[in-house]
VOTORVO-390041 format. One record per residue: x, y, z of N, C-alpha, C in turn. Coordinates in steps of 0.02 Angstrom, whole numbers, padded with zeros to 5 digits, always signed. Example, Ala and Ser with C-alpha at 12.3 -4.5 7.8 and 13.67 -1.06 7.14 Angstrom:
<pts>
+00660-00284+00390+00615-00225+00390+00660-00165+00390+00642-00112+00354+00684-00053+00357+00645+00002+00394
</pts>
This chain:
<pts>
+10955+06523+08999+10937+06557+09060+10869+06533+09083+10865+06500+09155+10797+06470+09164+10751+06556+09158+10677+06522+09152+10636+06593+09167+10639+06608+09242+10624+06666+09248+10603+06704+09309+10541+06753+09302+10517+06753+09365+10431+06799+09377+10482+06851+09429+10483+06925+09416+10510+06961+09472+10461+07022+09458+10443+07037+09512+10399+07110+09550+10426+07116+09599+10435+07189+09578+10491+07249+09633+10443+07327+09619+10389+07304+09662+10333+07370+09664+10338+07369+09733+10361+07448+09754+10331+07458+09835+10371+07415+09893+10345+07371+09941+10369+07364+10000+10382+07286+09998+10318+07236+09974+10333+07176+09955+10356+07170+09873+10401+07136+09869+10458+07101+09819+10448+07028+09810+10433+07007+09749+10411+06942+09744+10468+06922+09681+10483+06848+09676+10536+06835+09654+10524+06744+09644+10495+06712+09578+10487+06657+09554+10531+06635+09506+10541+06537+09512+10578+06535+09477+10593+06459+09480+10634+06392+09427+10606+06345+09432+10637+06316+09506+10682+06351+09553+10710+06330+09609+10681+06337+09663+10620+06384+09669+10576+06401+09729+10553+06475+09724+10551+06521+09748+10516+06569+09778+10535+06609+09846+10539+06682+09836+10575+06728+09874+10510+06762+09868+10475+06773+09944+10423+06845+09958+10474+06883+09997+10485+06947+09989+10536+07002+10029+10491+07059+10043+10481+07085+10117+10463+07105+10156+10503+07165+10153+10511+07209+10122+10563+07279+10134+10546+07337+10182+10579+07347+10214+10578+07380+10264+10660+07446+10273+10654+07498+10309+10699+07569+10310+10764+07512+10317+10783+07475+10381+10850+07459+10380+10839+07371+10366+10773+07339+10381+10799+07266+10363+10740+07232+10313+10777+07192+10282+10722+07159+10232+10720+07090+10260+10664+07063+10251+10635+06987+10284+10588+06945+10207+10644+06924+10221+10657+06866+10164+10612+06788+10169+10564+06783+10147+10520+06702+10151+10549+06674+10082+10593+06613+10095+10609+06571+10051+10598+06523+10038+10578+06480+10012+10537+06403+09977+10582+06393+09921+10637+06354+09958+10660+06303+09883+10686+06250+09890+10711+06210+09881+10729+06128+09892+10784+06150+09942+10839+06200+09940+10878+06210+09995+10866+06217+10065+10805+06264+10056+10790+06300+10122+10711+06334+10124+10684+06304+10166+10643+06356+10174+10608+06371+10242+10603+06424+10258+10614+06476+10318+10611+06558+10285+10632+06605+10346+10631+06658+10355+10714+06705+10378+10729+06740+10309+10780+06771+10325+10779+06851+10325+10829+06866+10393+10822+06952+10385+10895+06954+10367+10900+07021+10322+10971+07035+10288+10935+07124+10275+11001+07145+10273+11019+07230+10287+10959+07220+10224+10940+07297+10227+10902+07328+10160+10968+07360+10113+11026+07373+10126+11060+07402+10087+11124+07360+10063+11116+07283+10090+11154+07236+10059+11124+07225+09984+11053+07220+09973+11033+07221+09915+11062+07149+09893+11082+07096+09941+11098+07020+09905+11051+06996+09833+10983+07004+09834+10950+06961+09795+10974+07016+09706+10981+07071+09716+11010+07099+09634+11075+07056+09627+11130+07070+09693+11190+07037+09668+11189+06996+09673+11154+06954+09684+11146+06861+09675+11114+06855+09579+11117+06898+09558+11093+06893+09505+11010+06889+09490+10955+06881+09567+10897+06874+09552+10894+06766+09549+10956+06741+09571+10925+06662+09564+10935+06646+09642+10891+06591+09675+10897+06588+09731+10930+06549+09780+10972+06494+09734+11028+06445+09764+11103+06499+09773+11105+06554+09733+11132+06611+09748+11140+06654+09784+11072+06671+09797+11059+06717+09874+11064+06684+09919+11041+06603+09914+11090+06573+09996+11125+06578+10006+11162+06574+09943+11250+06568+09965+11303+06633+09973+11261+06679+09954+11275+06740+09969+11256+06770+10033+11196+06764+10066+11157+06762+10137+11207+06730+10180+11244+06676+10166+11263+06607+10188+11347+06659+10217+11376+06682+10132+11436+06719+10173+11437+06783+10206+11394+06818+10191+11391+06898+10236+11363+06883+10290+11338+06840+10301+11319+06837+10378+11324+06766+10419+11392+06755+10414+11389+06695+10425+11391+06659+10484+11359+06698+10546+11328+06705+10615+11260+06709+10596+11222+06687+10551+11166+06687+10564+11125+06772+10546+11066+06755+10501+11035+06813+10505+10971+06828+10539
</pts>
């Protein structure tokens, strides 16, 4: 299992790891997602109650591809 750095205190959510880096912005209905990794990096908003980055398991070529099918009009 590669390592991971995860902090889930409060409003910002931070999320390291050897593929890049997730800062999450949480907010009542949307979370805003800053991603840095060889895939992608930009700015994604996704529901606060999709909760993708737990069921992505916490890795982040995962949460694209999970981001990628629930919203696949764009978030």
């Amino acid at each position: 299992m590669p390592r991971r750095w995860i902090r889930e205190r409060g409003v910002v959510k931070l999320l390291l790891e050897p593929q890049g880096a997730v800062v999450a912005l949480t907010m009542r209905t949307y979370s805003y997602l800053f991603i840095v990794s060889r895939r992608f990096i930009g700015v994604k908003r996704i529901r606060t109650a999709d909760r993708l980055v737990a069921r992505a398991e916490y890795s982040i070529p995962k949460v694209l591809d999970l981001i990628r099918s629930t919203y696949p009009h764009g978030s």
